[in-house]
Each structure stands twice: as C-alpha cells, then as structure tokens.
C-alpha positions in Angstrom: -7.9 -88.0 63.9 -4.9 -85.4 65.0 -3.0 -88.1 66.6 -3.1 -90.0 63.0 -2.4 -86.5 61.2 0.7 -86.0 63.7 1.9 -89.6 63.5 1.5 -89.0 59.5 3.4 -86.2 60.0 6.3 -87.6 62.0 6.3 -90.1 59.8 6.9 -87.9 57.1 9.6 -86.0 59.0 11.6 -89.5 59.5 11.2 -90.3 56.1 12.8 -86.7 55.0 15.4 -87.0 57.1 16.2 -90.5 56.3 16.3 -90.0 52.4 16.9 -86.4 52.3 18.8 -84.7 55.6 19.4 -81.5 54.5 16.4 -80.7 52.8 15.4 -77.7 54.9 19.1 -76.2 54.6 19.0 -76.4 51.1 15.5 -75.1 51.0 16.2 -72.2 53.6 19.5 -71.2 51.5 17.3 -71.0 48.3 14.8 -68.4 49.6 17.8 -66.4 50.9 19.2 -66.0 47.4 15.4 -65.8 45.6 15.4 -62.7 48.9 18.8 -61.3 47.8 18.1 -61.3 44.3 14.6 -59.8 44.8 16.7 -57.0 46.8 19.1 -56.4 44.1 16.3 -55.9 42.1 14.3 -53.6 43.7 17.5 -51.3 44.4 18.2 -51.4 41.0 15.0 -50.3 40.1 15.8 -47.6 42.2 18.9 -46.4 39.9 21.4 -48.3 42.4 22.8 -50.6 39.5 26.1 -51.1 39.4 28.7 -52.1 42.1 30.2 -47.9 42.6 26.5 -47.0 42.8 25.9 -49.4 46.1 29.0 -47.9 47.7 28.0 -44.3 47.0 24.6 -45.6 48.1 26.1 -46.9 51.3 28.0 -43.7 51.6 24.5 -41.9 51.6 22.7 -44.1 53.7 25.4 -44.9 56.7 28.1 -41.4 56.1 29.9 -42.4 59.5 29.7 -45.7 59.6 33.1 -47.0 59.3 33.8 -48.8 56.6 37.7 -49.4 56.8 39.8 -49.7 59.0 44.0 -50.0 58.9 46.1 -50.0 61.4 45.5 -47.2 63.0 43.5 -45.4 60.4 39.5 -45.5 60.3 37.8 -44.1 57.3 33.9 -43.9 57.4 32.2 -44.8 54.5 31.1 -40.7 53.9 35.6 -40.3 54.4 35.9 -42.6 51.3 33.4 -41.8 49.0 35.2 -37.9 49.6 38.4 -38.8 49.0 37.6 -41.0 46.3 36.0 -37.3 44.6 39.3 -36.1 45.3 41.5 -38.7 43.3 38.5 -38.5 40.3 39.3 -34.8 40.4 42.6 -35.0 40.2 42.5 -38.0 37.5 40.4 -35.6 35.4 42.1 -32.1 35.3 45.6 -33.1 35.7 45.8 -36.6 33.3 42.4 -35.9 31.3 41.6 -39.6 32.0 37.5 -40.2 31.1 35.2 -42.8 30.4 36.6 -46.0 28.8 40.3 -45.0 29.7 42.3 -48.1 30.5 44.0 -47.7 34.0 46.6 -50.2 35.9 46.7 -50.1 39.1 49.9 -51.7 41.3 49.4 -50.7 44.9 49.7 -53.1 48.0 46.8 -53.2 50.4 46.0 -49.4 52.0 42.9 -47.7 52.0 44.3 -45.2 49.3 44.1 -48.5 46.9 40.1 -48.1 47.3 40.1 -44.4 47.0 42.0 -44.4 43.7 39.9 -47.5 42.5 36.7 -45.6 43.0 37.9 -42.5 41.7 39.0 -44.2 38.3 35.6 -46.1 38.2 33.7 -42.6 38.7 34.9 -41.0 35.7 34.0 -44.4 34.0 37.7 -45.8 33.4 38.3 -49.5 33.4 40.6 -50.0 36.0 43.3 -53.1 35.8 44.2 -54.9 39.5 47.8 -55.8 38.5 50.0 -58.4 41.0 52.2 -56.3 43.1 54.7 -59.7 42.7 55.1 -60.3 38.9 58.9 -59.2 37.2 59.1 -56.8 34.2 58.3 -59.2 31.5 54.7 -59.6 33.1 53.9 -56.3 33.8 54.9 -55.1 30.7 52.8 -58.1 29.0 49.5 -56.9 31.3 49.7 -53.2 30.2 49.9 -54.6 26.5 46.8 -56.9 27.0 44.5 -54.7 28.7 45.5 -51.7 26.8 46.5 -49.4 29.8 47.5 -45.9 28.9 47.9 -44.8 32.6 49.7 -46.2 36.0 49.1 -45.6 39.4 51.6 -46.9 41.8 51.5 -47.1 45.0 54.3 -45.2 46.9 56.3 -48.2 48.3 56.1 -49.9 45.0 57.5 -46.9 42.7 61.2 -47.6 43.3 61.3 -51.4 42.0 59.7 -50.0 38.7 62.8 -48.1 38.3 64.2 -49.7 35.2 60.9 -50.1 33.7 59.5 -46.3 33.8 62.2 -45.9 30.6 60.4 -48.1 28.9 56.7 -46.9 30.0 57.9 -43.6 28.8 58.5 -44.8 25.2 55.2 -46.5 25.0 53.4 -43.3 26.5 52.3 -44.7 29.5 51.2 -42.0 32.2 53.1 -43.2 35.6 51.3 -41.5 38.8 52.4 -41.8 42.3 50.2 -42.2 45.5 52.8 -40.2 47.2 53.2 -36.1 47.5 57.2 -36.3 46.0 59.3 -38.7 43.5 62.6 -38.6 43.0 62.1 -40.3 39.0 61.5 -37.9 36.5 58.5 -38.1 34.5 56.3 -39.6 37.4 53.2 -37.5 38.1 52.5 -37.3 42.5 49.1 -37.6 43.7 48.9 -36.7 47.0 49.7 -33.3 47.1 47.2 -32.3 44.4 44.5 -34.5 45.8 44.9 -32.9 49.2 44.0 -29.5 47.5 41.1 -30.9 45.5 37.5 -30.9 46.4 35.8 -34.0 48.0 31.9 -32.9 46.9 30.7 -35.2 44.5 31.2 -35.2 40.9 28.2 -33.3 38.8 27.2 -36.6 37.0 28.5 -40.2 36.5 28.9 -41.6 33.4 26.3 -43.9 32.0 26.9 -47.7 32.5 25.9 -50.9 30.3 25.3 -53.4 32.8 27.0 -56.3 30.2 30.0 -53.6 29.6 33.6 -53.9 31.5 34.3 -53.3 34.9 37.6 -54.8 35.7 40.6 -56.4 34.9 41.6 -58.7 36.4 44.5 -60.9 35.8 44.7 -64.8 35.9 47.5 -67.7 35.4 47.0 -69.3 32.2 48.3 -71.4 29.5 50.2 -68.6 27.5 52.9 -68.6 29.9 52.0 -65.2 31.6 48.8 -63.3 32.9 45.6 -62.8 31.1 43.3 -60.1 31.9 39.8 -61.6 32.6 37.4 -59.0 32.0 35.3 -58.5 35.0 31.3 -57.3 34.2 29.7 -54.9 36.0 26.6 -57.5 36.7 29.3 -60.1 37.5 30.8 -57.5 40.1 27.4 -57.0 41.6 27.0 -61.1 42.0 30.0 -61.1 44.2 28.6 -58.4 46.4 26.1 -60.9 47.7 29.0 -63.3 48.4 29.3 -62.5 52.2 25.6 -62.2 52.8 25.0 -65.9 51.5 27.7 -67.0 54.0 25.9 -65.2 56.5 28.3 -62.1 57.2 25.6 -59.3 59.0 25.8 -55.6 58.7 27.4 -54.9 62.4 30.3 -57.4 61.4 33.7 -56.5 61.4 35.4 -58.1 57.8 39.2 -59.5 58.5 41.0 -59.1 54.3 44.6 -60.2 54.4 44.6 -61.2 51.0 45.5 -58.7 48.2 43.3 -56.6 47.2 44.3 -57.1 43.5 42.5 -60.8 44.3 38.9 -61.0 43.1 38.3 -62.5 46.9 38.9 -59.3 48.3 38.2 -56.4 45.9 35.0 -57.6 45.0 33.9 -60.7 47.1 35.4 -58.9 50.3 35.6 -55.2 49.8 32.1 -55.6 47.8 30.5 -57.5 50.5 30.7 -55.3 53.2 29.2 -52.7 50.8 26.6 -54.8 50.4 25.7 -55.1 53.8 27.4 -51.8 55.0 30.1 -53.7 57.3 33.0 -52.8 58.5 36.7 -54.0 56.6 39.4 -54.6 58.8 42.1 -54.1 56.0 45.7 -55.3 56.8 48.3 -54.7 54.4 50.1 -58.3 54.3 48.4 -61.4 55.9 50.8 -62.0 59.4 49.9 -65.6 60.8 51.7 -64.2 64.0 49.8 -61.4 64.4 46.2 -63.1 63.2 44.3 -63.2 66.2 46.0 -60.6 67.8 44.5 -58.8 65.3 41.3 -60.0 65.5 41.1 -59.4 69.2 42.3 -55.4 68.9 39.5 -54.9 65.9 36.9 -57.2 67.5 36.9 -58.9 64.2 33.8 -61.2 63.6 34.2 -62.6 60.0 37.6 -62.9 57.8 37.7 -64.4 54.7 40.5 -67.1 53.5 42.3 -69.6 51.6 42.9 -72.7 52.1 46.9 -71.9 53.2 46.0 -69.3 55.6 44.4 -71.6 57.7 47.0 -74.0 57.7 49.5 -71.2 58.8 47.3 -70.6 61.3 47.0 -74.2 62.7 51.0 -74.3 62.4 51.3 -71.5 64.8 52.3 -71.9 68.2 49.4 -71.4 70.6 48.2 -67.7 71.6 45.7 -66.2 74.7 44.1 -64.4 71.8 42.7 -67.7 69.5 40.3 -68.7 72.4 39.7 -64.9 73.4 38.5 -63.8 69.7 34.9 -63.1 68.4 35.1 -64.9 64.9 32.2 -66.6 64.2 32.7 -67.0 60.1 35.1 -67.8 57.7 34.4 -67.6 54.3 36.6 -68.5 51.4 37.9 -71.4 49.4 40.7 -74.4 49.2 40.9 -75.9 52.6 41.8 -78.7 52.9 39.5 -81.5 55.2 42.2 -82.1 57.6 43.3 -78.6 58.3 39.4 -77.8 58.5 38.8 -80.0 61.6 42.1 -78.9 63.5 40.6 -75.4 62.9 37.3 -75.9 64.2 39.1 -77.9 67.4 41.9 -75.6 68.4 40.0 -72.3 67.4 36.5 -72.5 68.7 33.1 -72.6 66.7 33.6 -71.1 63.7 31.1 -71.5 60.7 33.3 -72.4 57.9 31.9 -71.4 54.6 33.9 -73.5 51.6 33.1 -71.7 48.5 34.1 -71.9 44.9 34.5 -69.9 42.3 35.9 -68.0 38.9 37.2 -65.1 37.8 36.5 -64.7 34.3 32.6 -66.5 34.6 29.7 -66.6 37.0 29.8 -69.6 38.2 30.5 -71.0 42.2 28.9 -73.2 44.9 29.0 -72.4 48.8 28.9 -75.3 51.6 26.1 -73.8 53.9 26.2 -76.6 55.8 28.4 -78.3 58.7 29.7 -80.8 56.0 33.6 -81.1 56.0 35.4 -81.2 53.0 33.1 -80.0 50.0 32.8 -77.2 48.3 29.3 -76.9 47.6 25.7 -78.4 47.0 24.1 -79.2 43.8 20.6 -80.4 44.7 17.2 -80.0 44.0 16.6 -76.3 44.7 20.8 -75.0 43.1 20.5 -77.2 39.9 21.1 -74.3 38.0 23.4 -73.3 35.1 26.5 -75.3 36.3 26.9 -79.1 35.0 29.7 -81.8 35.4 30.5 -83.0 32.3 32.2 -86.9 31.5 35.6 -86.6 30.2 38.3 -88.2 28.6 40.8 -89.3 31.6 44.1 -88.4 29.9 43.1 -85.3 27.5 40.2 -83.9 29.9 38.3 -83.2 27.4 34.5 -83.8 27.5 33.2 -86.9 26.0 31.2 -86.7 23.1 28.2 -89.0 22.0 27.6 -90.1 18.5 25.1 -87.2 17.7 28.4 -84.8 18.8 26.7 -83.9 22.6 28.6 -84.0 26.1 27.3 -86.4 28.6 27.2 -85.4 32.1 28.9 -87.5 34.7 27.3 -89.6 37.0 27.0 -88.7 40.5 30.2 -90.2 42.2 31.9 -89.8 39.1 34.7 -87.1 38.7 33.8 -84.6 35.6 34.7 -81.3 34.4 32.7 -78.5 35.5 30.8 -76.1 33.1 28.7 -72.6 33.3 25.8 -72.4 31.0 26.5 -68.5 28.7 23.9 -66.6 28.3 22.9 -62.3 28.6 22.4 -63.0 32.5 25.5 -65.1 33.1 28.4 -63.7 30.3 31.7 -64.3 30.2 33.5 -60.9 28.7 37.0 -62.9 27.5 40.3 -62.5 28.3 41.2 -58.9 26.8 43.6 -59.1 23.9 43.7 -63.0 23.9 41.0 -64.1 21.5 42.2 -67.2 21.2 42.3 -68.4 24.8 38.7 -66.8 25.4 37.7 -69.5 22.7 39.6 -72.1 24.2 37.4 -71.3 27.0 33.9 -71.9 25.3 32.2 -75.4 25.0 29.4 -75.4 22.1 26.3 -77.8 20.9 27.0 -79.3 24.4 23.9 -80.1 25.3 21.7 -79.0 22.4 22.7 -77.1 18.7 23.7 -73.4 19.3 24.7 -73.1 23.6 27.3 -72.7 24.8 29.4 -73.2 28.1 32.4 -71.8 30.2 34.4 -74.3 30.6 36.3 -73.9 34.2 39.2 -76.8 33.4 38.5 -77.9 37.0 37.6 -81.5 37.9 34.7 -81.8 40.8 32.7 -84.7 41.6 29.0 -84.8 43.2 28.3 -87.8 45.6 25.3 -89.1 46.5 24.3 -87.0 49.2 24.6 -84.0 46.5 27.6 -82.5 48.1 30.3 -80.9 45.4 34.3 -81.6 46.0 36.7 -80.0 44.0 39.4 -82.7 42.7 41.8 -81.3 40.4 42.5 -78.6 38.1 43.4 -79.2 34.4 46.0 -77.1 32.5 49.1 -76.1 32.6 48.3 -74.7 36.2 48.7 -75.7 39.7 47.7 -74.1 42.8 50.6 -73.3 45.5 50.5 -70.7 48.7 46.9 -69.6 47.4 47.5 -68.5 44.1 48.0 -70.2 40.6 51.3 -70.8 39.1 51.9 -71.3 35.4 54.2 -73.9 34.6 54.9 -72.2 30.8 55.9 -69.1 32.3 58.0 -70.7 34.8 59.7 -72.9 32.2 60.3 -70.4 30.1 62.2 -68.2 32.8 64.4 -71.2 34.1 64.9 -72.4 30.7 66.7 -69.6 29.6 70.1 -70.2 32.1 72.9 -71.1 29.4 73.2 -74.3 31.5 69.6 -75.7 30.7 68.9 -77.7 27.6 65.0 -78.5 28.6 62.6 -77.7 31.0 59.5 -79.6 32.1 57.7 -78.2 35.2 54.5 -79.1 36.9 53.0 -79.3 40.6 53.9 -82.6 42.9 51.8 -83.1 46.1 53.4 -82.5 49.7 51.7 -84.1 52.8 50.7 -81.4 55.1 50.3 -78.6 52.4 47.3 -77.6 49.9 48.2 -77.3 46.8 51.4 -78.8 44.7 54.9 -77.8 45.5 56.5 -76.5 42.0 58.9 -79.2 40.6 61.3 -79.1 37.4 62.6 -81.5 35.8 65.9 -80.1 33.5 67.8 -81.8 30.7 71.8 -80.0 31.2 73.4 -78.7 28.0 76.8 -81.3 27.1 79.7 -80.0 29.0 77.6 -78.5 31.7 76.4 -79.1 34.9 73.9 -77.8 37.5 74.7 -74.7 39.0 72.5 -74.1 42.1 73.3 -71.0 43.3 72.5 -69.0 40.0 69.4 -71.0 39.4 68.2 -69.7 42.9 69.4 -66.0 42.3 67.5 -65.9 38.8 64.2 -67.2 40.3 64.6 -64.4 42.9 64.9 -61.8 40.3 62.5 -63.0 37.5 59.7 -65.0 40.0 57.6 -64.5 42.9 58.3 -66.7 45.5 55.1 -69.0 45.0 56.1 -70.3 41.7 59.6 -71.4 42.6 60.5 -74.9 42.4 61.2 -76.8 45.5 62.7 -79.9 43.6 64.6 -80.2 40.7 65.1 -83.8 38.8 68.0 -84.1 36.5 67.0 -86.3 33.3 68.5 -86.8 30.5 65.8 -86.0 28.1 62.5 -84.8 28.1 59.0 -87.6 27.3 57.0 -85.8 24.7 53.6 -86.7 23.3 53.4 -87.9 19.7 52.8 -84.0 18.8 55.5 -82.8 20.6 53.7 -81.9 23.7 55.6 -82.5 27.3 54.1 -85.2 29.2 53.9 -84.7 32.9 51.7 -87.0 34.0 54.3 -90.0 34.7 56.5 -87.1 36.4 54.0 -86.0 38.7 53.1 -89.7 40.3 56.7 -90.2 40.9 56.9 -87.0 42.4 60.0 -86.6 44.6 60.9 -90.0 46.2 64.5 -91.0 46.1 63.0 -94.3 46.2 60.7 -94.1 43.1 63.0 -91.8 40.9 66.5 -92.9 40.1 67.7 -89.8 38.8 69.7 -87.1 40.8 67.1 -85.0 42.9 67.7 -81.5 44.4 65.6 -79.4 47.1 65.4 -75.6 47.4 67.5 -74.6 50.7 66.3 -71.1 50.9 68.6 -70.6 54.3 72.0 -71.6 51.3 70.0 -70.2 48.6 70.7 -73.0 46.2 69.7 -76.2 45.5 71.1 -79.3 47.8 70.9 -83.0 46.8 67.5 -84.6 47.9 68.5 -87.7 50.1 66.5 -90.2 51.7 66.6 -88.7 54.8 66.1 -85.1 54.1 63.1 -86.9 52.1 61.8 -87.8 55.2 61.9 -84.9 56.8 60.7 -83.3 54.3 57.1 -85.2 54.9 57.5 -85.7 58.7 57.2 -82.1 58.4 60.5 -81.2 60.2 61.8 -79.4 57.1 59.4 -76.6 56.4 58.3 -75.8 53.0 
C-alpha cells in the first residue's frame, strides 16, 4: 500500500510540475505576504501605524544599529531619529511650521535629506520630494500645486535658486538652508540653530488618519509639467514591505543611488531598511565607475535599480571588485531581458527581483522567480485587485461591451493595466489637478458603481502566468530611468523664434531601455535651423534626460481630425535616413549643436560606436 500511496504521489508531483511549475513558488511567496501583512498588523495594533512610527520604532528597538551610511559618515538609527528632533525643533520655534503645513523639499542625496524629512513629518507637515533637475517654470509650477508655504534647500542647491528666491519672496514662501551661513538675503540657515537644539524627543506626535496625506511626490504627466501625486500614509507603509518580499534580510547592507526624491528610494529603499532595520549605504549620485568599488568598501549585499543602471554597469570596462563583491539581490524595475542575462554572466549570482509599480496607486507585481524578462506573476494565489483590461489599439482606451462594461484581455493578449479603488487600496489624486485625477479613474468597469486606477501602461500575461510590461500610453516616455513629457518638452523648444511647430515623442535605440527623445520641427518662413541655440536653450530650460537626440525637419505637422498631433507614424520611422526623407539632425554634445544625421553616423549610432 505505501509503494502505491508514493507512486500516487509522484505521480502527482509530475503532474504539478508538468501543468503548473511554479506552483510552490507562487504558493511559498503568498504566505510570505499573508506573514508580512499579519506583522504589519500586529505592530499596528501595537500603536506602530504609520511609516515615522516604524522608524522611531526601529530607533527604539536597534539605537546603534547603523542605519546610514555616506561616504565617510555613519549615522545609527538612535543618531537619526536625534537629529531629526533637532530639525523638528528648529522647524517649530523658528518658522512656526505644524501639522498640515505644506513643505518642499529640494536637497540632493545626504543624510541631512532624511533628518529634515523626519523632522517635517514629526510636527505632522506634508512634506513635497521636489526634482533637484527641473528649471524655474517647474518648480515654481510644483510649489503652486502642492501648496507649499515653506522651502528647504539643500546647501549645494541654494545658489541655482538665485533668480528665483525674488520671486518666492513675493508669494511668501519661507526659503531655509541646510547650511550654517547664506550669502542671499531673506534665506533662513539651519544648521547653526539645529546644532544648538535639543535632540530628546518631541512631547507628542500629532495624530494621523491612516487614508490622510503623507507625501508629495511629483510625476511626468500630460499637462506638460509635474503633478504632485499624493502619497498615503497606508500607501507609504505598503512600500516598506517592498525589500522584504524580494528577500532583503535585516543584517543587509542596502546600495541607493537613485534620488531620494524617487519613490524607489525614499519609501521603497529608505522605507525598507526600516522595515527590516538594515543598513542604507547612501551615495549621493549613482557613479557606474565607482559601483562596485563601492560595494566592496561597504560590503554592500542588496542595491536597488533601474533598468539603465544596469546597463551602465554592463558597459563598464571590467574591474577586480565585480567578482570580489557580496551582492546577492537586486531589486527594482525596467531591465531590459538582454542586459539581465549579461548581468547575471559577467557579475556573479545575483537574484534579480523585476518589480513594478506606481506612484500615485497601490498597485505592483514582483518576479520572485528565476524567470528573465517579466515583471511579475498573476496566478492563482496574486489574482488580486489588478486586471488587464482589452483596449482599443490606436486610442488605448478600454473596450466596452454593449451593456457599457470593460472586458479583460485574454492571456497572451496585450491590455491596459488597472487597480481596483477601494478604503484599503486609495488613490489620493494629483494635488491641485482635479481634472487629471479623473482622467485617472475608470468606472462601472466591471460592475455599476467601482471604480479603477487606470496606470496607462500596456502589460500582457502569457500562459505560464508571467506579467511583461509592453508600453506606456500618454504623452510619456521613459529615458535614463525617469519619465519625460513630451508637452513640456514641446512647449520649451517651441518657443525659439525659429520654430513654427513642434511634435516630440520617444523613438527606440538598440542597446538602450527606454526611447531616445526625438522632435520633429516645422521652421518659421525665412528661417532656418539654428543648432547651437537649440542646444544652449535645452541646457538652460531642460534636464538632460528629456533632451532630444534627433531632430526631423518637416514641413508641417499630421494632426488628428480634432486637432491632436499624431505620432504614431513618426515614431515607426524613427530615425533612419533610409525610411525618412526629410533632413535629420543628431545631438553632438562634444559641438553642442545639432549635426546632420547621415547614413553612416546612423550606423554607428546602433553599432553602438557613438554613445548616447
């Protein structure tokens, strides 16, 4: 009888493995999050709720553990929670700031960026993570969005705000300096009042709604310039279990290059290691030179990504320290398949962990498997609030049946992903932008009266149940890790006195992630390009990320019926010679200007011998 029962069972096990391989990952990855979420419970139960109540938890539980580390600094987790008293101190007795205050913050990556953050978020303000790149126009649009009445700048940043603190002064904006001096009049200094403050704890905390504001932070969107997604506080504490599901342990030393005013790091990174009470190896701008040098000097053991870092990485001539590191995860998002497996071979084992996710909603997927190239699973045990929805392929938008519901897309079929809304999975808006936070929302989708987020990103499920992100919709594309707007972009090229029109949009590259910026320009009569001030007004209005590479001469714009520029027809011909017959121009960055786009430097171009 037990040699039937095992021959049953092996049966069995053949059978499973046959029609469902990863059965036991998915099954083992499902009790870790019902474990983490029974954890998160429990501690809040405890009155350890929100995301600054885990790190002054933390603070409590491991004082000298060290929880960052920069260059040459190490700051325990007891050092930060102090100094963070310190700033609150200061932030309430010299600038009366208090609960629901509005704060901006535009600091590069330092430890003091954390300090200042907590301090804000202890007297209850609602701090703003601005983009240390964006021009004037921006950051004056952000403070007007999110409703900042304060500043904090970091020290090396204060000078380029120069001929903007005028114009914070008439609006009545606060400006403070992490610094002990300024030479600008009217900025308040920080440091040398915070080093006479006390670092003992604050009396009491404000109260916090769970469903109330945490963050802003800002996103690329349709309007031409940033919106301020409003962050949750229960959204915040989601992310903290981010590192923990991709299997990042509490004696792990956590690699962030990326800045800090990124969701990935403040909350996903940062918030991670609180979690588990790691250590953050914090480097103020990402070096691939100096990556697992790094690594080696900080015994780093986890770093998260995107999908260009890597590729800067696998670009880099060869170094002692990749084979001598300790790394044994990765964890982030966008990389590519083929960088992936040149990653794995030249850099050891590694456990990749491809992940997904948004800003503004709670929605994402993590490959916890071996699998290269998706982003996710979405089987039996993770079929949970997320759908893929069928949609229309030249307007995107989701197919409705006769009785006015979505269908959802078949599995190998590419669809639109959405997030079910509801008390336990909100989505706060973009803050004064009503009517994109509309745009946003999906109703009656599957039955009268819910409602979905709908991410404007195209995934497909195949067979096997593996997720693959495809495309994302909008007038967005994704280039050096972050997302460009092609609006804004327009807008600032289009206002040369030589430009007539301006069309831009994202054109593929072999070797890169992402789409390259591309423009194509319709001159005014009488007028023709002029390269050199083109280049010399994206330098002073543009971050470097959303400049073109190519320019295409036409001599007018296609528009839709309603008047809307089509780019669809622009973006297969990309930048060929051979498929556009129309003059086309590169970005020489060593000329600074733009330089006729031949055949040959086409070639180059994607042999790869001309770097972009």
């Amino acid at each position: 009888k037990l040699s039937i029962i095992y021959l049953g069972l092996f049966a069995l096990l053949i059978f499973q493995r046959m029609t469902y391989p990863f059965f036991w990952k998915d099954l083992i990855y499902y009790l870790k999050i019902r474990k983490v979420g029974k954890a998160i419970k429990s501690r809040m139960q405890r009155g350890v709720i929100t995301y600054l109540d885990c790190f002054v938890n933390q603070a409590n539980k491991t004082p000298d553990k060290a929880f960052i580390v920069f260059e040459d600094q190490t700051l325990t987790y007891q050092d930060v929670d102090k100094r963070s008293n310190q700033f609150a101190k200061v932030f309430r007795t010299e600038g009366g700031l208090k609960k629901g205050d509005h704060v901006a913050l535009l600091m590069r990556n330092e430890p003091d960026f954390i300090c200042v953050w907590f301090g804000l978020s202890k007297l209850g303000c609602e701090v703003a993570l601005l983009n240390f790149n964006i021009k004037s126009k921006a950051l004056l649009h952000c403070f007007e969005s999110c409703g900042a009445e304060s500043l904090v700048v970091g020290a090396d940043l204060v000078g380029s705000l120069a001929e903007l603190l005028p114009v914070l002064k008439e609006k009545n904006i606060e400006v403070w300096v992490t610094d002990a001096s300024c030479p600008y009049d009217g900025v308040n200094t920080l440091l040398d009042k915070v080093e006479q403050a006390s670092g003992l704890a604050l009396p009491d905390y404000p109260s916090v709604d769970l469903t109330s504001n945490f963050l802003f932070i800002f996103t690329s969107g349709t309007t031409g310039l940033p919106k301020a997604a409003r962050v949750g506080h229960l959204k915040a504490i989601m992310c903290m279990a981010f590192l923990q599901m991709c299997g990042v342990r509490s004696d792990d030393n956590v690699y962030i290059t990326l800045p800090l005013y990124h969701m990935t790091s403040s909350l996903l990174g940062v918030g991670g290691c609180i979690q588990l009470g790691a250590t953050c190896v914090l480097k103020k701008k990402f070096s691939a030179s100096q990556f697992w040098k790094d690594c080696v000097k900080y015994n780093v053991t986890a770093f998260q990504y995107v999908g260009e870092l890597c590729r800067y990485l696998v670009h880099q001539p060869v170094v002692p320290e990749e084979r001598a590191h300790h790394v044994r995860v990765a964890a982030g998002s966008g990389l590519r398949a083929d960088v992936w497996r040149e990653f794995i071979r030249r850099f050891g084992k590694i456990n990749i962990r491809e992940a997904y996710g948004l800003t503004e909603a709670s929605v994402g997927f993590v490959n916890y498997t071996d699998e290269i190239g998706p982003i996710g699973r979405a089987g039996y045990f993770n079929k949970v609030r997320q759908s893929f929805l069928r949609c229309d392929p030249q307007t995107y938008e989701p197919v409705r049946t006769a009785s006015g519901r979505c269908v959802r897309a078949n599995k190998g079929e590419t669809g639109i992903l959405v997030a079910a809304v509801s008390q336990n999975s909100p989505f706060l808006g973009y803050a004064g932008n009503k009517i994109q936070s509309e745009k946003k929302l999906l109703r009656d989708v599957f039955k009268e009266g819910d409602v979905y987020f709908n991410t404007g990103d195209l995934m497909l499920q195949d067979h096997r149940d593996f997720v693959y992100f495809r495309d994302r919709v909008g007038d967005t594309f994704r280039w050096k890790g972050e997302n460009v707007s092609t609006t804004e972009v327009s807008e600032i090229i289009g206002s040369l006195h030589f430009l007539k029109e301006v069309n831009v949009y994202g054109v593929s590259v072999p070797g890169y992630e992402g789409r390259a910026g591309m423009a194509a320009v319709v001159l005014k009569p009488g007028y023709s390009l002029d390269g050199e001030k083109l280049c010399s007004h994206l330098v002073q209005s543009l971050p470097a990320y959303s400049w073109p590479w190519f320019l295409r001469i036409q001599t007018s714009i296609d528009v839709t019926e309603t008047f809307k520029q089509q780019k669809g027809k622009l973006v297969q011909e990309g930048f060929s010679p051979e498929a556009v017959h129309e003059p086309l121009y590169f970005l020489d960055q060593s000329q600074r200007d733009y330089i006729p786009l031949t055949p040959s430097l086409h070639n180059d171009i994607i042999s790869g011998k001309v770097r972009l």
